[in-house]
C-alpha positions as CSV (number, residue, x, y, z in Angstrom):
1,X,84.7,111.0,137.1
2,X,85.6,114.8,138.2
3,X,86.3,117.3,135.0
4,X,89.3,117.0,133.6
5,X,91.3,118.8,131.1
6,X,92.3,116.9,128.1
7,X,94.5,117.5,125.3
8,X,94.7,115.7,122.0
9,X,97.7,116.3,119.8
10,X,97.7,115.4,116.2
11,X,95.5,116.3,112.5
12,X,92.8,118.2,112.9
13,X,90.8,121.1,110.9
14,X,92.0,123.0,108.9
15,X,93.6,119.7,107.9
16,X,91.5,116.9,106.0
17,X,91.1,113.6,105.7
18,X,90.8,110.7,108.5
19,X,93.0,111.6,110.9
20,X,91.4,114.9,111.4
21,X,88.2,113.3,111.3
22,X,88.9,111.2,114.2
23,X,90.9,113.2,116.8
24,X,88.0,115.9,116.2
25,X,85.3,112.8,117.1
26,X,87.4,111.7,120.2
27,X,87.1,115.5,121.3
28,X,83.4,115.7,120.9
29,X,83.8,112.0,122.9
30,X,85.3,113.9,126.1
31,X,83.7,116.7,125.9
32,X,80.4,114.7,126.1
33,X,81.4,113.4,129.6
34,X,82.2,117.3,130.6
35,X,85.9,117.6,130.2
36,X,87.4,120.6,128.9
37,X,89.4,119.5,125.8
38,X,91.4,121.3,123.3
39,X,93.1,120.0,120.3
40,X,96.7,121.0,119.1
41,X,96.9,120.5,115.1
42,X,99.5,121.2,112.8
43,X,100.2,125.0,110.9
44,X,102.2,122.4,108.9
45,X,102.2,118.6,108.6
46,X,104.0,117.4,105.7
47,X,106.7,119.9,103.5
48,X,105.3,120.1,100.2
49,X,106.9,117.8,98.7
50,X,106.3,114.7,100.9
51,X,102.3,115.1,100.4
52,X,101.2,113.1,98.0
53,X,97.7,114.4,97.4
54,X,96.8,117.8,96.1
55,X,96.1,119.4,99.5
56,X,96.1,119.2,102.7
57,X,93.7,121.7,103.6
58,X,89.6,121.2,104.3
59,X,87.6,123.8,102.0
60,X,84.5,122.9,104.3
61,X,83.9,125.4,106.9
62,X,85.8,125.3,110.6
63,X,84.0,122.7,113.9
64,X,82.3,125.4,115.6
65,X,82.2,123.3,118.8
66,X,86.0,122.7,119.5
67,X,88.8,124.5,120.3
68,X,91.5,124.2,117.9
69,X,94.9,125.5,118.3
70,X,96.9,125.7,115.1
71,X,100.4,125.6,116.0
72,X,102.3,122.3,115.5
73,X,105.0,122.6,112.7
74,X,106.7,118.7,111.8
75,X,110.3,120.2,110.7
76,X,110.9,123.2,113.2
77,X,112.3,121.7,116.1
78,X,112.5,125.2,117.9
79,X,108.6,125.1,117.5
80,X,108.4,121.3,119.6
81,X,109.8,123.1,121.9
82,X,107.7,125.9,122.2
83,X,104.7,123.8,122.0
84,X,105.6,121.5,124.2
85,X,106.0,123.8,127.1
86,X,102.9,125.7,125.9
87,X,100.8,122.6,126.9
88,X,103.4,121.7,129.8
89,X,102.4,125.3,131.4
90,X,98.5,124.3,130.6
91,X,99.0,120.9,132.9
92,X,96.3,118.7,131.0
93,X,95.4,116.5,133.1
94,X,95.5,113.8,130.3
95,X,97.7,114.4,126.6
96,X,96.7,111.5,124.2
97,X,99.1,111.8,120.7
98,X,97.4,110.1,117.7
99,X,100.9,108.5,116.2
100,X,100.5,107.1,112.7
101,X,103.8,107.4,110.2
102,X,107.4,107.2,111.6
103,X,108.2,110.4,109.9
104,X,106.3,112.5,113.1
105,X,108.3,110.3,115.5
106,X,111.2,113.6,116.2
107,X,108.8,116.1,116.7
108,X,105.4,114.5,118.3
109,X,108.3,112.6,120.7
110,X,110.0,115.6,121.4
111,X,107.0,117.1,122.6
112,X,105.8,114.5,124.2
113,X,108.9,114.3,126.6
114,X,108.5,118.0,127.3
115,X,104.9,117.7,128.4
116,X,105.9,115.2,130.9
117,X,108.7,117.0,132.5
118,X,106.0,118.9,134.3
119,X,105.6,116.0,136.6
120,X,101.6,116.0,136.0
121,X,100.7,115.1,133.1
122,X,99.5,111.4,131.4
123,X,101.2,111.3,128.3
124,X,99.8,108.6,126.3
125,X,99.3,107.4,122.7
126,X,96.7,105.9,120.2
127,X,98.6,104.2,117.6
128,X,97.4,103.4,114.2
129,X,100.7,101.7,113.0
130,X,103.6,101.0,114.9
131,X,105.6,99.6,111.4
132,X,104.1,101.7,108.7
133,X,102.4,99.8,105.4
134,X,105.0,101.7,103.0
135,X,108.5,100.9,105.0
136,X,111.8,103.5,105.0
137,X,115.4,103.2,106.7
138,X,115.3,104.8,109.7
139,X,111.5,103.2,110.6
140,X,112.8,101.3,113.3
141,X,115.1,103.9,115.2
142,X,112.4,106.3,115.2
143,X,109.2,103.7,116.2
144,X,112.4,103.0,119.2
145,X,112.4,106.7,119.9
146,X,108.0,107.2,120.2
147,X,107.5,104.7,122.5
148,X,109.9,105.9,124.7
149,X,108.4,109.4,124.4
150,X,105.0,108.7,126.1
151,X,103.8,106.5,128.8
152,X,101.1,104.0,127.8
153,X,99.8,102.7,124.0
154,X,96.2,102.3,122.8
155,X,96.0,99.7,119.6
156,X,93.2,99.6,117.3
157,X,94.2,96.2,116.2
158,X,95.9,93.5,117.9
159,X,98.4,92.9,115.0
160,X,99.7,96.5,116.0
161,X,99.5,95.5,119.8
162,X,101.6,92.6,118.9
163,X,104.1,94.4,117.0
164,X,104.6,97.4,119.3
165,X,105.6,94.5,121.9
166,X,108.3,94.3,119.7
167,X,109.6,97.8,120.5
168,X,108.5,97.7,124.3
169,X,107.3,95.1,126.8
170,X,106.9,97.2,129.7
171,X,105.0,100.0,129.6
172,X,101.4,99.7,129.6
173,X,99.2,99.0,126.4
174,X,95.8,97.9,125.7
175,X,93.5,97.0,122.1
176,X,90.4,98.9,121.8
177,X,89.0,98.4,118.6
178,X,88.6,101.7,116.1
179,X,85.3,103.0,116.7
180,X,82.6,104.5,114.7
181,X,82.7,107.4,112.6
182,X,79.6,109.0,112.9
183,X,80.0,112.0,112.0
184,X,79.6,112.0,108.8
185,X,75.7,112.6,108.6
186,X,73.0,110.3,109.2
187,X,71.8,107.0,106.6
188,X,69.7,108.3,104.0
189,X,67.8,106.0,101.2
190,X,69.6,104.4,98.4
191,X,67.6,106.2,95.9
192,X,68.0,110.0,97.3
193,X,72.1,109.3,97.5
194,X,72.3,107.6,94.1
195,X,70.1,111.2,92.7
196,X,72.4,113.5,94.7
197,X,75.8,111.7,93.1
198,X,73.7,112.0,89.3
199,X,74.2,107.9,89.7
200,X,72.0,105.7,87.3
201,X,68.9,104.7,89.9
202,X,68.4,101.1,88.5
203,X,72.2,100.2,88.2
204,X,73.9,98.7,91.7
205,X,77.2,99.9,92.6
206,X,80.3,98.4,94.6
207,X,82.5,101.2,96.7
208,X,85.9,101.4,97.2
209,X,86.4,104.4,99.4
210,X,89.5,106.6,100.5
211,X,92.9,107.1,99.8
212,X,94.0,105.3,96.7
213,X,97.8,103.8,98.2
214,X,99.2,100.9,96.4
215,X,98.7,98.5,99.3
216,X,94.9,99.1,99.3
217,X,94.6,96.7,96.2
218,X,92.1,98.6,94.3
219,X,94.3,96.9,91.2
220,X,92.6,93.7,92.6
221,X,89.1,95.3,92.5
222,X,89.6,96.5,89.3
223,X,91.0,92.8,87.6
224,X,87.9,91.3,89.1
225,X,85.3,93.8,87.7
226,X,86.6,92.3,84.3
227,X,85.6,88.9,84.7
228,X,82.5,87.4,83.4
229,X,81.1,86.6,86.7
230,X,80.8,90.1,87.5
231,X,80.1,91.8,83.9
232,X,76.7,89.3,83.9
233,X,75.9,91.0,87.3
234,X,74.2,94.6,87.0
235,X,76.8,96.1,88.8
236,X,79.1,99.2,89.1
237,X,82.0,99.7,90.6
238,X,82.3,103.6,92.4
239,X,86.2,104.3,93.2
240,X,85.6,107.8,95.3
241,X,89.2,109.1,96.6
242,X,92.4,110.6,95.8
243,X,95.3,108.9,94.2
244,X,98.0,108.8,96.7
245,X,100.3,107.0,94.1
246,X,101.2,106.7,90.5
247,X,97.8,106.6,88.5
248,X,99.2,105.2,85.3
249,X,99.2,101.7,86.6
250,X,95.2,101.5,87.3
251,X,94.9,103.3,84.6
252,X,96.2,101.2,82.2
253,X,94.6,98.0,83.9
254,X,91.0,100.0,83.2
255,X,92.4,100.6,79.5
256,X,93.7,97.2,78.9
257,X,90.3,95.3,79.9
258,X,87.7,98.6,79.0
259,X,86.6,99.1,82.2
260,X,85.4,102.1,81.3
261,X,81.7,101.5,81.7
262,X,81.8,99.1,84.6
263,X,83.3,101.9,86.5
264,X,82.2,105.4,88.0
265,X,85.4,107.3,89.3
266,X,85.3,109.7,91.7
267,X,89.1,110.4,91.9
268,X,89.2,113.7,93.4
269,X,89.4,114.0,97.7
270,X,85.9,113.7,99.1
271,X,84.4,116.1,101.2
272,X,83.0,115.1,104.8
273,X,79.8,116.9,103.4
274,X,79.3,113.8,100.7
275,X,80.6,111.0,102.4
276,X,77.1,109.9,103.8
277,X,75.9,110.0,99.7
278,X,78.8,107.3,98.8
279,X,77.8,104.8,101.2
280,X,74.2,105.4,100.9
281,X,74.2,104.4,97.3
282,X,76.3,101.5,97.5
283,X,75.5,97.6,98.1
284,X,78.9,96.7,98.5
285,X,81.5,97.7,100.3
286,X,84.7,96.1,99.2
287,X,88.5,96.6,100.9
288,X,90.5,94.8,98.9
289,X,94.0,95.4,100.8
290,X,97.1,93.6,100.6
291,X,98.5,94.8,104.4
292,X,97.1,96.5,106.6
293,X,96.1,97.2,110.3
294,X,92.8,98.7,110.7
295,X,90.6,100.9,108.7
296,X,88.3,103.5,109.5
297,X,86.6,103.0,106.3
298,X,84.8,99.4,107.8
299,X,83.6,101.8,111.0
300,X,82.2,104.5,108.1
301,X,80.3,101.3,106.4
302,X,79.3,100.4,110.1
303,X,77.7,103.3,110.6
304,X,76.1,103.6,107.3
305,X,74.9,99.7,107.9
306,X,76.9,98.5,104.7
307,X,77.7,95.0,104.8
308,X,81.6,94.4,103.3
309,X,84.2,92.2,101.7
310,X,87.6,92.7,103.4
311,X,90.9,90.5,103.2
312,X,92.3,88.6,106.1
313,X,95.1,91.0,106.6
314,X,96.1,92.8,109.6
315,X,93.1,93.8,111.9
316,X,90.6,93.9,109.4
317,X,89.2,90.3,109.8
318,X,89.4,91.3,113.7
319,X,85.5,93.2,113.0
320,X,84.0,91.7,110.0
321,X,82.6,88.6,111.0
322,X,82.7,86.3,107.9
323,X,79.3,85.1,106.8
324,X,77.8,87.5,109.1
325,X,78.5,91.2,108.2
326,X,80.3,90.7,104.9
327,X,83.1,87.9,103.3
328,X,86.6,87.7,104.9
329,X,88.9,86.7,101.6
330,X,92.4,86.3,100.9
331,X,93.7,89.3,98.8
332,X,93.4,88.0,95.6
333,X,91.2,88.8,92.3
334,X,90.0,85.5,92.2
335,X,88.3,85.6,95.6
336,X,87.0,88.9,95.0
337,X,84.9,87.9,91.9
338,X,83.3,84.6,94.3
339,X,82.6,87.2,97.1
340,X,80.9,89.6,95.1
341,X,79.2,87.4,92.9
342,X,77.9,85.1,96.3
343,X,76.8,88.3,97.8
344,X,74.3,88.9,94.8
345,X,73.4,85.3,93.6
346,X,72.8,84.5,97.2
347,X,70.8,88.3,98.1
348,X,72.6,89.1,100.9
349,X,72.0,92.4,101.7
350,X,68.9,92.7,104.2
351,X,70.6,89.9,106.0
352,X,73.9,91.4,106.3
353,X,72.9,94.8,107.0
354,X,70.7,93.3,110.0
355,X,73.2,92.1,111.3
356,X,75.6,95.0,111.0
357,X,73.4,97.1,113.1
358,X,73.8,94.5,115.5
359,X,77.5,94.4,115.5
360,X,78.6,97.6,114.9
361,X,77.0,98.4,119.0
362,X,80.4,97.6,119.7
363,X,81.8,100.1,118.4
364,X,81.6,103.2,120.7
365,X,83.5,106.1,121.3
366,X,82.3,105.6,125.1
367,X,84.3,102.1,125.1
368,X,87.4,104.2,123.1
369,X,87.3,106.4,126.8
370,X,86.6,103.9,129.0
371,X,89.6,102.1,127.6
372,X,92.2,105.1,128.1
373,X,90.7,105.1,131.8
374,X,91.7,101.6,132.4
375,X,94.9,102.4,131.0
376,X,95.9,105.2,133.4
């Protein structure tokens, strides 16, 4: 295809976290096939008081290879406008508007529709979650008023293709499953990562990774590291992110069964820079959630070949082959323990991480492209 001139709207540096990570991947992904690309992030993405975490901000230094514009603000309405006809003057050939949280739905819509009233530019969206995991009043009026905004939908599940149907049966829309994130440095040995995070080198450790939300059901991991099953296995459990909720409650579950040793917590946000040393030392990885759609923590444990236990929920069955790559359970304490403990008892782990490597080829950021292509 000729050059083109692509735009991606939505987190990026100096913003942390996942989001960021992948829009700044999908730029790198496009610029790799010689477009010109620039990303438009935020000067402010949540007020304050919505953010749950303790920042928003990356202390790691800036991505010397893209251009970032820092000008999005999510409550200034007289700044959609500006921004919008800012990138309607540039005429990208192609906009794509990573949508994830009903709350951006005003201004990444509003922008949206003024980008396209220059007549030339695709205006389309990759959508994480169409109903959000933590549901508001209002959700539903303003998922009405993004779909409308833009002009074709990419799903990276097909439990969020089926529900946007629900909103629009029209317009175009197509599942391409979440691809790899690679970026976060390459596979080093178990041994090296376990030194680096001062982790004991003859213990084996589980990970639970990201964002601690409520619906991730780390309260699950945590009930089944106290059963005997697991406390006659020589195994830790590492909990490395940042509380997005109300501690207290895991807190007190740790307490109540003294969890204390079984357990190596991590529970401030991790930098990109470490991310590679988490999944390095860790057999395990476990994603215990209770709803969800996809998660970009299996495509980190992809690339890292980690095998995983996941529930059946949402889209996350959709690329863990069960048996295969890792255990597809139910969300439930119970079935954690029999996963974990078959994984061991059974010595899983050079067969599932073969296989991994296998699977996880389908995971590109070239099929991510090739899929927005077939959409336009």
């Amino acid at each position: 295809m000729s050059k083109r001139k692509v735009i991606i709207i939505g987190s990026a540096y100096p913003l942390r976290g996942g989001l960021s990570a992948y829009n700044e991947r999908l730029a790198r992904a496009y610029q790799q096939r010689g477009d010109e690309v620039i990303v438009y992030t935020f000067s402010l993405q949540y007020p304050g008081f919505l953010f749950p975490g303790r920042t928003q901000y990356s202390s790691e230094p800036p991505p010397a290879d893209l251009d970032i514009r820092v000008r999005i603000n999510s409550v200034n309405p007289l700044n959609w406008i500006s921004v919008g006809r800012e990138i309607a003057r540039i005429k990208p050939d192609l906009v794509i508007i990573k949508f994830w949280i009903p709350f951006m739905a005003p201004c990444l819509g509003r922008i949206a529709r003024i980008i396209r009233k220059n007549k030339f530019s695709k205006v389309v969206s990759i959508i994480d979650n169409i109903i959000p995991h933590e549901k508001r009043i209002g959700d539903r009026f303003l998922g009405n008023y993004w779909v409308k905004s833009v002009q074709g939908f990419i799903t990276m599940s097909r439990t969020v293709l089926n529900d946007l149907e629900s909103f629009d049966n029209i317009k175009p829309k197509l599942f391409c499953a979440h691809p790899l994130y690679d970026n976060f440095g390459e596979i080093m040995e178990k041994t090296e990562a376990k030194k680096q995070l001062h982790l004991d080198e003859n213990t084996r450790y589980l990970l639970f990774f990201g964002f601690i939300r409520d619906y991730k059901g780390l309260d699950l991991l945590l009930e089944a590291m106290q059963n005997p099953q697991i406390k006659e296995l020589p195994v830790k459990l590492i909990v490395a992110g940042e509380f997005y909720t109300d501690s207290k409650p895991y807190f007190n579950i740790i307490e109540k069964y003294n969890l204390e040793d079984r357990l190596v917590l991590r529970t401030d946000f991790i930098p990109d820079s470490d991310v590679a040393k988490y999944f390095c030392a860790c057999d395990l990885v476990v994603q215990p959630y209770k709803n969800a759609t996809q998660s970009g923590v299996s495509q980190i444990a992809y690339h890292f070949n980690k095998p995983m236990i996941t529930t059946n929920v949402g889209g996350l069955a959709e690329i863990v082959p069960d048996g295969k790559v890792g255990y597809v359970i139910n969300p439930d304490s119970r079935e954690i323990v029999d996963g974990i403990e078959k994984y061991y008892k059974e010595d899983k782990e050079a067969e599932f991480s073969a296989n991994v490597k296998i699977e996880k080829e389908k995971y590109s950021w070239e099929r991510m492209t090739e899929t927005i292509d077939k959409l336009l």
